[in-house]
VMD Tcl script that builds the backbone (N, CA, C; Angstrom):
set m [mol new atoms 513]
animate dup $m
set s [atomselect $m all]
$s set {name element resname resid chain x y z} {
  {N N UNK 1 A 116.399 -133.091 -0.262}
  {CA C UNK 1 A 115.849 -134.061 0.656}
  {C C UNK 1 A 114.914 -133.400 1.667}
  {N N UNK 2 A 115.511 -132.303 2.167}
  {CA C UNK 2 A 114.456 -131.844 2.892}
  {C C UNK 2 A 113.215 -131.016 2.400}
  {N N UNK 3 A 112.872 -130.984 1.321}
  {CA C UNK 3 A 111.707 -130.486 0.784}
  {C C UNK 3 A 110.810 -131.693 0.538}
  {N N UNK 4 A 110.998 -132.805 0.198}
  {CA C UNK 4 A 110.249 -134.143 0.511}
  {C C UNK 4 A 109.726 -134.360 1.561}
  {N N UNK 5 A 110.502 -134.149 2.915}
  {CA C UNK 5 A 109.846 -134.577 3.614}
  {C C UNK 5 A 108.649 -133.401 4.172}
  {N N UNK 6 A 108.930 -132.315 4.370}
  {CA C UNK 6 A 108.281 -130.881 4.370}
  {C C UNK 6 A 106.699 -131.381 3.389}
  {N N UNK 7 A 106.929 -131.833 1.996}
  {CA C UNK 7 A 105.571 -132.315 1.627}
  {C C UNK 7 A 105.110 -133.311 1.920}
  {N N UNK 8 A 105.707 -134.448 2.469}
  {CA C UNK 8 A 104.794 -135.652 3.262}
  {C C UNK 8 A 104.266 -135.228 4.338}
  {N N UNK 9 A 104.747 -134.192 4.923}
  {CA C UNK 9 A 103.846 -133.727 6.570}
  {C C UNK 9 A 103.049 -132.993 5.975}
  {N N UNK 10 A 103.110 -132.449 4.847}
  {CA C UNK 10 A 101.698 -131.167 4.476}
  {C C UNK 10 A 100.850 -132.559 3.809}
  {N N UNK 11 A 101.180 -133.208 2.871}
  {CA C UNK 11 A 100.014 -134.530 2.535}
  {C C UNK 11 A 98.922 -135.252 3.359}
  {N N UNK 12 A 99.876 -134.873 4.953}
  {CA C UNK 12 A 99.598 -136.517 6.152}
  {C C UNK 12 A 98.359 -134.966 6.937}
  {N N UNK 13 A 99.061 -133.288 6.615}
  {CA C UNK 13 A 98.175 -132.727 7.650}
  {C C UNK 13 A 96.858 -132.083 6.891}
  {N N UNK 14 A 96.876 -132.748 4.938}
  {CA C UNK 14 A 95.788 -132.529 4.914}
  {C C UNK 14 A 95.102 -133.656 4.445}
  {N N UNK 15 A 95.052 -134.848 4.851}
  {CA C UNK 15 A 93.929 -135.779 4.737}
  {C C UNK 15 A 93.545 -135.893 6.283}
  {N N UNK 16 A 94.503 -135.457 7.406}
  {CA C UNK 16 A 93.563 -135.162 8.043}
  {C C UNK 16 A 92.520 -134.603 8.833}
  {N N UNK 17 A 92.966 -133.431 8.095}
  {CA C UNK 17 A 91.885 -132.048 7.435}
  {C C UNK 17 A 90.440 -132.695 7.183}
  {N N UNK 18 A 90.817 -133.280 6.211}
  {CA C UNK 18 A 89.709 -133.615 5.383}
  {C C UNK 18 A 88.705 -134.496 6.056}
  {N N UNK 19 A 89.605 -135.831 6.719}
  {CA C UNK 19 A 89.091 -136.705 7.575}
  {C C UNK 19 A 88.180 -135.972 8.450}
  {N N UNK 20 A 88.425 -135.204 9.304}
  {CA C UNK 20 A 87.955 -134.490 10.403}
  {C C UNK 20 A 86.813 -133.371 10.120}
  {N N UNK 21 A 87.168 -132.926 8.916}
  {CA C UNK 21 A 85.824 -132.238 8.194}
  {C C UNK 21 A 84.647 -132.755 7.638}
  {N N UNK 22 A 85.193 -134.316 7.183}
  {CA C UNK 22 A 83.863 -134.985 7.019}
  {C C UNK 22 A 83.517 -135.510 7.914}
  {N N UNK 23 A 83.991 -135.764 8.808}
  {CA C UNK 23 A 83.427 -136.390 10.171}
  {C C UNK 23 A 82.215 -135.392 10.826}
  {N N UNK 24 A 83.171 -134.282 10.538}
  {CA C UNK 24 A 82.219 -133.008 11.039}
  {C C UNK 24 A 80.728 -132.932 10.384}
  {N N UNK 25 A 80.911 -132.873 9.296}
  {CA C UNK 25 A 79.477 -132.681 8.158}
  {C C UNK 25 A 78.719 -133.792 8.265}
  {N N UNK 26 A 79.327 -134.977 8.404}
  {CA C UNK 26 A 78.373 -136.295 8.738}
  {C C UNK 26 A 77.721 -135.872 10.001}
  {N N UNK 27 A 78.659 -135.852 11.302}
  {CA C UNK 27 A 78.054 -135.780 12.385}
  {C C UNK 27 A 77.009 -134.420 12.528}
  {N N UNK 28 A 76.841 -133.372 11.687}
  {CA C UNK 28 A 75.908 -132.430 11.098}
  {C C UNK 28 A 74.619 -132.454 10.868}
  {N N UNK 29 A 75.024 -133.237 9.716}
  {CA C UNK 29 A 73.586 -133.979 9.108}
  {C C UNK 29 A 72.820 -134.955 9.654}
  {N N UNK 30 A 73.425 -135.622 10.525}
  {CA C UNK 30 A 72.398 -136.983 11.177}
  {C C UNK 30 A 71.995 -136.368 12.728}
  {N N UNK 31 A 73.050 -135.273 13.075}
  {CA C UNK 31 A 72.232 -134.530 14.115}
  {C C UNK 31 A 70.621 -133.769 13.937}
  {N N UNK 32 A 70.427 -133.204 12.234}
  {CA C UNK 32 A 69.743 -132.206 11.959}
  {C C UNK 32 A 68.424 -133.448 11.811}
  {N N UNK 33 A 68.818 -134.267 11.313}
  {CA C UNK 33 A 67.878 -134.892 10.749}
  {C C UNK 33 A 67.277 -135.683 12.039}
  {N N UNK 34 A 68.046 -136.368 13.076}
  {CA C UNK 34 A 67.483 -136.454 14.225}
  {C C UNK 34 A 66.914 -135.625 15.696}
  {N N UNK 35 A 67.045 -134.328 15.125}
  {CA C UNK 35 A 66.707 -133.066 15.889}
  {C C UNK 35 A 65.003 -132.839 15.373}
  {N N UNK 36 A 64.789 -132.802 13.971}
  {CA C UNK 36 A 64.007 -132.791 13.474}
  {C C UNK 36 A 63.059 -133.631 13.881}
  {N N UNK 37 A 63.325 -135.144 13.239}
  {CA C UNK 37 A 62.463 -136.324 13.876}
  {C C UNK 37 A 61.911 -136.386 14.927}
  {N N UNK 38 A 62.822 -136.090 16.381}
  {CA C UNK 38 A 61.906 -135.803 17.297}
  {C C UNK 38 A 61.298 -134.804 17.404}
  {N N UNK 39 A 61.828 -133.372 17.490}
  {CA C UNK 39 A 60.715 -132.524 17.240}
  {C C UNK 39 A 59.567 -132.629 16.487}
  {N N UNK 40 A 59.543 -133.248 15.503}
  {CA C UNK 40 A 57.565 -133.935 14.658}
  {C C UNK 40 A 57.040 -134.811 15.314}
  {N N UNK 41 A 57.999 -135.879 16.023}
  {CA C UNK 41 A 56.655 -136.741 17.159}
  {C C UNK 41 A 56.517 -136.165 17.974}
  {N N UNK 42 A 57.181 -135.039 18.900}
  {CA C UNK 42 A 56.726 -134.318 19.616}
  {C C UNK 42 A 55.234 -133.637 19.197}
  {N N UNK 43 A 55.839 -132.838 18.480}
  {CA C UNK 43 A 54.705 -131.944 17.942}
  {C C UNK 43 A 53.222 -132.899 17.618}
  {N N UNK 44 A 53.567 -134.024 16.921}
  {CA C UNK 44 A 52.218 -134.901 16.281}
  {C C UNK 44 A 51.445 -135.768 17.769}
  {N N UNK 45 A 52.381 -135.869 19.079}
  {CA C UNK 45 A 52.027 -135.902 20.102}
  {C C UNK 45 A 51.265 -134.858 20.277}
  {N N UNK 46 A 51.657 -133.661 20.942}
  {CA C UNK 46 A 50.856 -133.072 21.764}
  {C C UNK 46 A 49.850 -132.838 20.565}
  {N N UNK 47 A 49.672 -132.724 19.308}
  {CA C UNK 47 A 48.736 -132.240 18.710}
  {C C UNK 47 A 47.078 -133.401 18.982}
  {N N UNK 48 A 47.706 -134.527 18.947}
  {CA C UNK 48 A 46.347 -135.710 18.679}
  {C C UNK 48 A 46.169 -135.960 20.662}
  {N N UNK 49 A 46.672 -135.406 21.584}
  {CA C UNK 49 A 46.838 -135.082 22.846}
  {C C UNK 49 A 46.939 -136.800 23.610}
  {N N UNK 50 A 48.503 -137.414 23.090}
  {CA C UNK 50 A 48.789 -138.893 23.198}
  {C C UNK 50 A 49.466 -139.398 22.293}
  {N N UNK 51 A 50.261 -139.872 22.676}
  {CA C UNK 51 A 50.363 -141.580 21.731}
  {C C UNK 51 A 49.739 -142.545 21.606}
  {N N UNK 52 A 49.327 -142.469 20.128}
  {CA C UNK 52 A 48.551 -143.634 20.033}
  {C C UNK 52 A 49.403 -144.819 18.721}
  {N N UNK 53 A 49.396 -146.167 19.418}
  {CA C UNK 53 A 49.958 -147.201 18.700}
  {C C UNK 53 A 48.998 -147.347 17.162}
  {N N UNK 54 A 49.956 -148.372 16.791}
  {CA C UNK 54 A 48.969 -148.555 15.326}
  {C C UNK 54 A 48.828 -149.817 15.540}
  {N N UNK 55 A 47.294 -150.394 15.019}
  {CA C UNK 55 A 47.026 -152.012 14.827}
  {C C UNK 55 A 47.628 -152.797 14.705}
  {N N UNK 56 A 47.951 -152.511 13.634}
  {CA C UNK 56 A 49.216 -153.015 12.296}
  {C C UNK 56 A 50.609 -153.126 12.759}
  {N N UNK 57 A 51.364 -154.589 13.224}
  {CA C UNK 57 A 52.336 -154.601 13.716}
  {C C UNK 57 A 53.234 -153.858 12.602}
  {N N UNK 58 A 53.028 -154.704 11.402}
  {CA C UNK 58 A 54.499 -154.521 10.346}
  {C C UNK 58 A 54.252 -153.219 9.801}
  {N N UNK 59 A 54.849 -152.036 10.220}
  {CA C UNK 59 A 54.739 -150.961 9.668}
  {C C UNK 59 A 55.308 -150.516 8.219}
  {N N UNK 60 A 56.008 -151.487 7.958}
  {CA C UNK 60 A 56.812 -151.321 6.319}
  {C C UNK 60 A 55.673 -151.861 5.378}
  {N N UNK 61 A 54.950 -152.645 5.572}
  {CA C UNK 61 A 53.684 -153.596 4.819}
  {C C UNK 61 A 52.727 -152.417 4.656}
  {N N UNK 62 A 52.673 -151.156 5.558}
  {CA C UNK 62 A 51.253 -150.452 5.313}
  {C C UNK 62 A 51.735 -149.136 3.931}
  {N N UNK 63 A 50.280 -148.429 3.039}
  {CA C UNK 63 A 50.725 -147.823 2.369}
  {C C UNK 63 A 50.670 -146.240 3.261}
  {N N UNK 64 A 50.996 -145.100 2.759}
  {CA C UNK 64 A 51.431 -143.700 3.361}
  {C C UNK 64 A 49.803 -143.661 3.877}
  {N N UNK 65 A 48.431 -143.851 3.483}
  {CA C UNK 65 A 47.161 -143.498 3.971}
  {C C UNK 65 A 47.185 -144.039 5.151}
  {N N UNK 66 A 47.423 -145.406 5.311}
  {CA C UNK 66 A 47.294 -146.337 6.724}
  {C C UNK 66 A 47.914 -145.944 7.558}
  {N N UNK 67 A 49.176 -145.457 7.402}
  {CA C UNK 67 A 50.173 -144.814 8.685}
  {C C UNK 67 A 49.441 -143.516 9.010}
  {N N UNK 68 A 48.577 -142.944 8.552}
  {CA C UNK 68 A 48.441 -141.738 8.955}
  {C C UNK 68 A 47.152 -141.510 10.328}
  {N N UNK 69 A 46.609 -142.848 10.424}
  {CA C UNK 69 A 45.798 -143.039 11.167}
  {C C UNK 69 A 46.434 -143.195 12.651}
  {N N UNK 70 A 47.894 -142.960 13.171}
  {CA C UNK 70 A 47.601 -143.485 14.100}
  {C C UNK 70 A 49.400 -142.336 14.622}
  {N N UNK 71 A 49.483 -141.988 15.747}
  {CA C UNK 71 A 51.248 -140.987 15.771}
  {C C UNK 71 A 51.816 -142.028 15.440}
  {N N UNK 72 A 51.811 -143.176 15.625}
  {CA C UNK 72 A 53.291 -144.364 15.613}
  {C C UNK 72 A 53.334 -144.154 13.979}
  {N N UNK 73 A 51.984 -144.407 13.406}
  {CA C UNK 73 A 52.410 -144.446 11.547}
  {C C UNK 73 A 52.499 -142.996 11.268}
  {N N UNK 74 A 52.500 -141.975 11.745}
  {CA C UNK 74 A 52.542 -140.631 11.153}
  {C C UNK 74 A 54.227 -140.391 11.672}
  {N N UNK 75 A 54.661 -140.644 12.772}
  {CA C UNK 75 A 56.078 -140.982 12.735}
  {C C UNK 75 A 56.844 -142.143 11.759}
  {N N UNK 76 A 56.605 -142.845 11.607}
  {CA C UNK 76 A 57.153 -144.143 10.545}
  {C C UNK 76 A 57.105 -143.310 9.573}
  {N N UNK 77 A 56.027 -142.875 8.970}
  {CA C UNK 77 A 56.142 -142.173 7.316}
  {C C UNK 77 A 57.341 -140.667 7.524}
  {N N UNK 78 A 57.554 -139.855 8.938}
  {CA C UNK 78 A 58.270 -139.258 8.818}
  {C C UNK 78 A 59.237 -139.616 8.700}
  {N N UNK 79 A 59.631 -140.698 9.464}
  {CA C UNK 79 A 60.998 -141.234 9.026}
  {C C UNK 79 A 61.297 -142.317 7.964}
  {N N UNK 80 A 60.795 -142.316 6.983}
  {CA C UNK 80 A 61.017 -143.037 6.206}
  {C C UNK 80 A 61.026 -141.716 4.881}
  {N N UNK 81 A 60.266 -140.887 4.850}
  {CA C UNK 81 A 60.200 -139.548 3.875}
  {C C UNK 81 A 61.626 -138.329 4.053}
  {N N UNK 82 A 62.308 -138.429 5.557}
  {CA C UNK 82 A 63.030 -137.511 5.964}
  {C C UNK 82 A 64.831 -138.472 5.749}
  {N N UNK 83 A 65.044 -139.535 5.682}
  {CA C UNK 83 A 65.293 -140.077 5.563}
  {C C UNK 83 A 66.570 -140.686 7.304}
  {N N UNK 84 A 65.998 -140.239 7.954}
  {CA C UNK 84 A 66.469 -140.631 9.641}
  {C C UNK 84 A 66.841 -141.988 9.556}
  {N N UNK 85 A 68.332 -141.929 9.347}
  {CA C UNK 85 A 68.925 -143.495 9.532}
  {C C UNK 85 A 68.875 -144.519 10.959}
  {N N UNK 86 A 67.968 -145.236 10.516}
  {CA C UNK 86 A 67.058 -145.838 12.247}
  {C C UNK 86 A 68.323 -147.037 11.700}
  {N N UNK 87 A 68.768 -147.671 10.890}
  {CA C UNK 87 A 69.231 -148.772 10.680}
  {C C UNK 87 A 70.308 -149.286 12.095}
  {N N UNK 88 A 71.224 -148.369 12.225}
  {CA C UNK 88 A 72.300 -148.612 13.210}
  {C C UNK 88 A 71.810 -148.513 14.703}
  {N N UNK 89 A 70.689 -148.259 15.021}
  {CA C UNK 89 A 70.000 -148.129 16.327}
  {C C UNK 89 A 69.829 -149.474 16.725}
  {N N UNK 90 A 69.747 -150.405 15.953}
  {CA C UNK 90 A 69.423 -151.665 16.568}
  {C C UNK 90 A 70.651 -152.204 18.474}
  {N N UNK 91 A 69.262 -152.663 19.082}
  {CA C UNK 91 A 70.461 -152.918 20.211}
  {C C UNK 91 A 70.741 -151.751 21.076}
  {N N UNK 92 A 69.359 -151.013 21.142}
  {CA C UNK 92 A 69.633 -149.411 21.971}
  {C C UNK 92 A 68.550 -149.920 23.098}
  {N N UNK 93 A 68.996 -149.106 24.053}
  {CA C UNK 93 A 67.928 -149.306 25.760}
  {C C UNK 93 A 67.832 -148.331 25.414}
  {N N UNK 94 A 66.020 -148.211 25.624}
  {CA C UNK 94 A 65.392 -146.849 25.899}
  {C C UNK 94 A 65.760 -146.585 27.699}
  {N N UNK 95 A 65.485 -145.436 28.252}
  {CA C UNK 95 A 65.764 -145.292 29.355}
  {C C UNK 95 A 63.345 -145.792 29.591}
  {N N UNK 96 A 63.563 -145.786 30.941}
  {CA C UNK 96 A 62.093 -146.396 31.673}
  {C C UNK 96 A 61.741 -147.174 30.914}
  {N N UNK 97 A 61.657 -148.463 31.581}
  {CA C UNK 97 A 61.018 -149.727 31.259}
  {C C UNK 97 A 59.595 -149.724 32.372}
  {N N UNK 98 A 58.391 -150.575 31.465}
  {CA C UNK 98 A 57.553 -151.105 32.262}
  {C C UNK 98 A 57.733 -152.473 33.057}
  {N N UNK 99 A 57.715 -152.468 34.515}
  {CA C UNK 99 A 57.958 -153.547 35.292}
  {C C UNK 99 A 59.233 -153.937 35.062}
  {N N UNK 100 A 60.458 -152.803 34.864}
  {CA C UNK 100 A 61.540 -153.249 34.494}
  {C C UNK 100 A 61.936 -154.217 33.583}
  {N N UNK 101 A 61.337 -154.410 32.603}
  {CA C UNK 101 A 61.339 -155.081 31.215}
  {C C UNK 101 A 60.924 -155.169 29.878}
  {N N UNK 102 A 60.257 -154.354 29.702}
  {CA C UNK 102 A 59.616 -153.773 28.350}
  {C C UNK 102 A 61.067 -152.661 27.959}
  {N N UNK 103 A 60.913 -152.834 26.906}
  {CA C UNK 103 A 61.705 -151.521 25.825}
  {C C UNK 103 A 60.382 -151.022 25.152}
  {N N UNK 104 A 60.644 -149.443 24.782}
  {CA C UNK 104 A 59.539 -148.741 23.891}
  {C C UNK 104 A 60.494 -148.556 22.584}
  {N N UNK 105 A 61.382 -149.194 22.594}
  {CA C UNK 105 A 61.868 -148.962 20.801}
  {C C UNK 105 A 60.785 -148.911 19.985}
  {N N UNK 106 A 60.830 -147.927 19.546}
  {CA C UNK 106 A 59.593 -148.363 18.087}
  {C C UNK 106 A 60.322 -148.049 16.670}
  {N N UNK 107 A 59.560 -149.093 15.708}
  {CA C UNK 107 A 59.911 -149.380 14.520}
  {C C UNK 107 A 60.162 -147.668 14.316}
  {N N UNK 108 A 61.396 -147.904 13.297}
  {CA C UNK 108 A 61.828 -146.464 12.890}
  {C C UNK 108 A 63.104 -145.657 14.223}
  {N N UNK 109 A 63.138 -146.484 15.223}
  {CA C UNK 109 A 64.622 -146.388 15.467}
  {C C UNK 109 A 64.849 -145.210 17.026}
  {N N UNK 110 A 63.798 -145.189 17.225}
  {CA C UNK 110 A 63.357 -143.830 18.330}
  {C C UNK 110 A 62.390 -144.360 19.353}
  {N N UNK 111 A 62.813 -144.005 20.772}
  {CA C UNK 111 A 61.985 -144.339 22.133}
  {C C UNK 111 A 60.939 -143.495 22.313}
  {N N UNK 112 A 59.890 -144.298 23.348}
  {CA C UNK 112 A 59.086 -143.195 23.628}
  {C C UNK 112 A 58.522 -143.475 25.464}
  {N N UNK 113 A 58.291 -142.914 26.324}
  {CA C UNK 113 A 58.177 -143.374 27.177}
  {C C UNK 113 A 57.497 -142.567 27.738}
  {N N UNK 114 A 55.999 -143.065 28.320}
  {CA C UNK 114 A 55.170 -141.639 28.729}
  {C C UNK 114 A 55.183 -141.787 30.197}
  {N N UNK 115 A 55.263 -140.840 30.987}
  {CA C UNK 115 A 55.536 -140.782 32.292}
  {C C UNK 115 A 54.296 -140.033 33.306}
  {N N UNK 116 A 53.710 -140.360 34.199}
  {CA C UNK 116 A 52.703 -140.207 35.127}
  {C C UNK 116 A 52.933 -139.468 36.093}
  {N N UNK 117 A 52.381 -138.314 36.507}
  {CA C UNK 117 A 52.723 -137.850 38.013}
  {C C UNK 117 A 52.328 -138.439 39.340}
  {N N UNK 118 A 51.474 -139.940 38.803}
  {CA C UNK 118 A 50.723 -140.529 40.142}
  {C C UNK 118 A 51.213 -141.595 39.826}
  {N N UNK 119 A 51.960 -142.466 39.155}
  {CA C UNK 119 A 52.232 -143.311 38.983}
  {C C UNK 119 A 51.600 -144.390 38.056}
  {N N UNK 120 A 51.915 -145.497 37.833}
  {CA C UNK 120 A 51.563 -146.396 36.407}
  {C C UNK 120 A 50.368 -146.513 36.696}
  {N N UNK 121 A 50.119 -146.761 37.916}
  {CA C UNK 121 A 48.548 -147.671 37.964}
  {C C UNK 121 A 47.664 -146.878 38.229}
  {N N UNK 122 A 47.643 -145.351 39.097}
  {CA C UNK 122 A 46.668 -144.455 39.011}
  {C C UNK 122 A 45.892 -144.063 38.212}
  {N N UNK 123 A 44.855 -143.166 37.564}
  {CA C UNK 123 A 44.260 -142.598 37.032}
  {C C UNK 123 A 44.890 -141.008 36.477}
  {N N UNK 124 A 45.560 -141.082 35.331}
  {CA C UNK 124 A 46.138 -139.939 35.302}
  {C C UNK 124 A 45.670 -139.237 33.590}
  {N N UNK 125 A 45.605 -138.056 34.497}
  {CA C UNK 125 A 44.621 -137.265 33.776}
  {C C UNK 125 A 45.848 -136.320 33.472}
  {N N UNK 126 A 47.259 -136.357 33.757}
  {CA C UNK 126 A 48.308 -135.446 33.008}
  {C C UNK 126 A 49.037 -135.684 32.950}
  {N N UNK 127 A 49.880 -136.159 31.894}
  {CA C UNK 127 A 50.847 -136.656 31.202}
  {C C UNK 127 A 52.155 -136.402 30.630}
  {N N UNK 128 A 53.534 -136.767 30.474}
  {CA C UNK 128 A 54.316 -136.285 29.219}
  {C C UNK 128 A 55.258 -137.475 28.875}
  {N N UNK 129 A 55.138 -137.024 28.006}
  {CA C UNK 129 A 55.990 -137.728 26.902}
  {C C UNK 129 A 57.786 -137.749 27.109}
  {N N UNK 130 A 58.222 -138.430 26.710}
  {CA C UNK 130 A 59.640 -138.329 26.363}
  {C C UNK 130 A 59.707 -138.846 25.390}
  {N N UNK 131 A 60.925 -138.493 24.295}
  {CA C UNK 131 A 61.102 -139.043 22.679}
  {C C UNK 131 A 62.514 -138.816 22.865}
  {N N UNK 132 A 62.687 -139.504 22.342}
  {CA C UNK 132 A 64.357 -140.277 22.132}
  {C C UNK 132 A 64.697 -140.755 20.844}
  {N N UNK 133 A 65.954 -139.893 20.358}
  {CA C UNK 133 A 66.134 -140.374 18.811}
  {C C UNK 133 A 67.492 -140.519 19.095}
  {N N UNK 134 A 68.091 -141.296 17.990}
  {CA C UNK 134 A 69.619 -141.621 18.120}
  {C C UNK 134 A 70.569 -141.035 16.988}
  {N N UNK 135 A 71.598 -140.785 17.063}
  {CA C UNK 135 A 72.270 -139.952 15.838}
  {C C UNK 135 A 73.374 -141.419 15.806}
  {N N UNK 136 A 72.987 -142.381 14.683}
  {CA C UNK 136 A 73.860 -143.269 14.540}
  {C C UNK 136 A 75.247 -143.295 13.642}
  {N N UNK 137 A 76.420 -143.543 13.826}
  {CA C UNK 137 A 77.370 -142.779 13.177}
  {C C UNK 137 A 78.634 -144.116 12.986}
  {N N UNK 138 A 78.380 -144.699 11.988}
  {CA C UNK 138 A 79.262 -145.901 11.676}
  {C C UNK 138 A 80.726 -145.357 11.266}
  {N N UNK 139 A 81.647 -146.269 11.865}
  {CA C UNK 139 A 83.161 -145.708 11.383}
  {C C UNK 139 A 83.497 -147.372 10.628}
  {N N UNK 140 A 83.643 -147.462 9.454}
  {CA C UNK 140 A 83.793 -148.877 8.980}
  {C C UNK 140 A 84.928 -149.211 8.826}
  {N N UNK 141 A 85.809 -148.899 8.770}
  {CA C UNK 141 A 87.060 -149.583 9.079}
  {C C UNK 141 A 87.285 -149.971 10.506}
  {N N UNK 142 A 86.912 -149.524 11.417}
  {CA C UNK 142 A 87.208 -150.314 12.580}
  {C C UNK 142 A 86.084 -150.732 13.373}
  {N N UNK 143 A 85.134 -150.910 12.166}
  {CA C UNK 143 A 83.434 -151.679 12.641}
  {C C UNK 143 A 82.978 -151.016 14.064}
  {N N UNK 144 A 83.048 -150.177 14.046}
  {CA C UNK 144 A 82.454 -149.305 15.568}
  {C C UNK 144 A 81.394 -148.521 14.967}
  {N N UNK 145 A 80.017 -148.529 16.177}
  {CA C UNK 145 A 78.940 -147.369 15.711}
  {C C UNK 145 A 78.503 -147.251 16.933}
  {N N UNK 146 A 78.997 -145.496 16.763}
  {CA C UNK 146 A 78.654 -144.643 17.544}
  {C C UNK 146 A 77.022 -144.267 18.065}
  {N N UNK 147 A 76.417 -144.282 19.182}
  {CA C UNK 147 A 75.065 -143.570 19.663}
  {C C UNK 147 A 74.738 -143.002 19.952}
  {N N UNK 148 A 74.482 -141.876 19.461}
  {CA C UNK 148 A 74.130 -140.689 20.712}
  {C C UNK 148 A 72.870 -140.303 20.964}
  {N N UNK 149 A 72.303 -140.293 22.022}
  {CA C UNK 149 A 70.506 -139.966 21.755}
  {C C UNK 149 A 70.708 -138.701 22.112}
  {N N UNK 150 A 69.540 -138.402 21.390}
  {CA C UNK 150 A 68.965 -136.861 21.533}
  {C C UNK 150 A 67.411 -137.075 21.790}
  {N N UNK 151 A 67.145 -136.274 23.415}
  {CA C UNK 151 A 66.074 -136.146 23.972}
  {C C UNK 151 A 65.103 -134.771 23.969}
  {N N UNK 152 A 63.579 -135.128 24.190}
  {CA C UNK 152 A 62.924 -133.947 24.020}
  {C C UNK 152 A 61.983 -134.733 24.482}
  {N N UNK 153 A 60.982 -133.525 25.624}
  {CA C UNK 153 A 59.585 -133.983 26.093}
  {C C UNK 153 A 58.620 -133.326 25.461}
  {N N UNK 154 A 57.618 -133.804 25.745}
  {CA C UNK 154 A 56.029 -133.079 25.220}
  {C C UNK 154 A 56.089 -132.034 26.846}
  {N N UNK 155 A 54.704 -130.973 26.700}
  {CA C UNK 155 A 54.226 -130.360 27.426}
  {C C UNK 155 A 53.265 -131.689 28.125}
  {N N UNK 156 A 53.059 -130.833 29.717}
  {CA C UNK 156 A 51.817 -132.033 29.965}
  {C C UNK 156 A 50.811 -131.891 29.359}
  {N N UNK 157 A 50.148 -133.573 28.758}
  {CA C UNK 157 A 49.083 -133.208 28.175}
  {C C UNK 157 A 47.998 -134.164 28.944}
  {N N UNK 158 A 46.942 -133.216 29.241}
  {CA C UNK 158 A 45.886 -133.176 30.322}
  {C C UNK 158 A 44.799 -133.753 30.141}
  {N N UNK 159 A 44.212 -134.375 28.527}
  {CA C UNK 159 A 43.582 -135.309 28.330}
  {C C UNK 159 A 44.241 -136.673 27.596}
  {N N UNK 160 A 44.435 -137.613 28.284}
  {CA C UNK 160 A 45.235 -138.680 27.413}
  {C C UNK 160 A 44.308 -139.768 27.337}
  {N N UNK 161 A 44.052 -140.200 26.442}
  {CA C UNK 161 A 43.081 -141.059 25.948}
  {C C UNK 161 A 44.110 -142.198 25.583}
  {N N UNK 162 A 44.936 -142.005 25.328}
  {CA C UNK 162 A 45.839 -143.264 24.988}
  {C C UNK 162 A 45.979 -144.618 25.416}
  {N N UNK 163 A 45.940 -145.839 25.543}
  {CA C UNK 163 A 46.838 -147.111 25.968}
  {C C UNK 163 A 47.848 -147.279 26.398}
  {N N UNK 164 A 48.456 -146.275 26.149}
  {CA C UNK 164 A 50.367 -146.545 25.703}
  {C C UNK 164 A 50.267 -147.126 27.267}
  {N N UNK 165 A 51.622 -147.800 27.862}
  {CA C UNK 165 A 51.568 -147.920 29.372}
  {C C UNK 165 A 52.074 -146.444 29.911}
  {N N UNK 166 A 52.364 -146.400 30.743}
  {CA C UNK 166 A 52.970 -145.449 31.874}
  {C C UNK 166 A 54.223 -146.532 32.501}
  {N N UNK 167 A 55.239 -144.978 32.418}
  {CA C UNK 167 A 56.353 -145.402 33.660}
  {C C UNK 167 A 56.148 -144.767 34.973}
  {N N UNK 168 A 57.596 -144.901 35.910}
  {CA C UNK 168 A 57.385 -143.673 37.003}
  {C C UNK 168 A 57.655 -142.872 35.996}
  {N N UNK 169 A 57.373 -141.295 37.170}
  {CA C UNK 169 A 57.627 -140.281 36.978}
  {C C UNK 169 A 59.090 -139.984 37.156}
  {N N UNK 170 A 59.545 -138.750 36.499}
  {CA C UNK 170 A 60.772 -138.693 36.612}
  {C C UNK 170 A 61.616 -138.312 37.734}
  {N N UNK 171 A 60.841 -137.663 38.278}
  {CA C UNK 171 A 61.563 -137.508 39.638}
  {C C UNK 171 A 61.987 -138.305 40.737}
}
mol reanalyze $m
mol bondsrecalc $m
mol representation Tube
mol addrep $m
């Protein structure tokens, strides 16, 4: 009798071994892959020196040439090629809103919010970015999904030709 029960506690302490190891490797992989993601709009930021929106609201309708015209579609094709699960992001606050009511969610599951050292309405000639990606992490048996953002800024960038709006600054 007592060797039965001796193997139900080794059964119960390794599923949840196992449990906890895949939790681990999941939460791994959607970190790497959202570490990544922002680091390329970063980078595809400061490179084109801005964010620039795309025409084209429906970004799933355009083919890989059309997205490439613009960071919002050169991000969309990254995350749609890298495979960055934007799905469970739905229902996320970016942090800085314009006029306290705009969200910068953009299609593909990641914030962006460019920030001014003179403020929204000045003339600002230096800029940065913030990018915000989310590591979404569904537990389905007890219908809960987890959010975690992961943040990263651009350098200031000193010619911005962009539209995008402006928030405050961060300070």
């Amino acid at each position: 009798m007592r060797e039965s029960i001796g193997g139900a506690w080794l059964f119960g302490i390794v599923i949840v071994f196992i449990f906890f190891f895949s939790g681990f490797l999941a939460y791994s992989i959607s970190y790497t892959k959202a570490f990544n993601v922002k680091n390329n709009i970063i980078t595809y930021i400061e490179q084109y020196e801005g964010y620039s929106t795309s025409e084209e609201r429906d970004l799933l309708s355009l083919d890989d040439e059309s997205l490439g015209k613009s960071v919002e579609g050169m991000a969309f094709r990254l995350i749609k090629n890298t495979g960055y699960n934007y799905s469970g992001t739905k229902g996320i606050e970016c942090e800085g809103t314009q006029d306290g009511s705009t969200n910068y969610v953009k299609t593909g599951g990641y914030c962006v919010v460019k920030y001014c050292p003179n403020g929204p309405d000045a003339d600002n000639s230096n800029v940065h970015y913030k990018i915000t990606t989310f590591i979404a992490l569904k537990l389905p048996i007890i219908d809960i999904t987890v959010k975690i953002p992961i943040s990263g800024e651009t350098r200031t960038i000193y010619t911005d030709e962009s539209n995008y709006p402006c928030t405050e600054n961060l300070e």
